[in-house]
N, C-alpha and C positions, 0 to 999 in steps of 0.2 A: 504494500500500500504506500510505502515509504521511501523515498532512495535513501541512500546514505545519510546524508547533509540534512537530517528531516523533513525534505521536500514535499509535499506532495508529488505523488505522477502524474504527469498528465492527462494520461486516462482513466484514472480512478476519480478525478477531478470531471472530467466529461461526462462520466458516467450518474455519478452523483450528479450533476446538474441535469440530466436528462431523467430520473428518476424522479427531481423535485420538480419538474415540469410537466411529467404525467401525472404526478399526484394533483399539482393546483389545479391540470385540466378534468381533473376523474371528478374535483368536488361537486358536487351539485348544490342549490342554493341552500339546504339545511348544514351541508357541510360547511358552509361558509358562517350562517349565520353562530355555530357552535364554534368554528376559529374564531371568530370577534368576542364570543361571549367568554371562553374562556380566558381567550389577552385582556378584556375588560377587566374581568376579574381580580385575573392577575396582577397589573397595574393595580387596581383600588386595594390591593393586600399589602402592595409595596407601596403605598401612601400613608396608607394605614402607620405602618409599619415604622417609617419616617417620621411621622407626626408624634409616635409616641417616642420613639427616641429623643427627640427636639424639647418635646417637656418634660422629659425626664430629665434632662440636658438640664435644662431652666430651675427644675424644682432643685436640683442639686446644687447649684451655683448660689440659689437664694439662701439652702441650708450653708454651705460653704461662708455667707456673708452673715450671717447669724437673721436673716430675715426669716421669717416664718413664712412658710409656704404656703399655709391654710389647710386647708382636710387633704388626707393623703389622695381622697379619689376626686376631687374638683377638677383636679388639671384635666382629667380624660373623663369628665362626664359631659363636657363639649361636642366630644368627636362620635360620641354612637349615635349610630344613628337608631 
């Protein structure tokens, strides 16, 4: 699959490009709509995800400063939805 140098081969490289072109032409519209639904998803897990790091980020800096941060669950009763 590999030369030496960690290359890809050329034609492992073709091949794989022609296999993902049969697949995007095989989807039919439910197939499509279930790729967005799950990149959707996805995306909104890894926002999620960020958001709470960020105030976790914040609440800790506040403790760090001798500021009180208010109720431990405040910061992330914002974000549910």
């Amino acid at each position: 699959m590999y030369l030496d140098d960690g290359v890809l081969r050329p034609d492992v490289g073709a091949k794989l490009m022609e296999t993902l072109i049969r697949l995007v032409e095989a989807l039919e519209f439910w197939g499509w709509i279930t790729v967005i639904a799950i990149a959707a998803l996805t995306i909104e897990g890894i926002v999620k995800v960020k958001r709470m790091k960020i105030k976790h980020a914040e609440r800790m800096a506040k403790i760090e400063h001798g500021i009180d941060p208010g109720k431990e669950s405040e910061a992330y009763e914002e974000d549910e939805v």
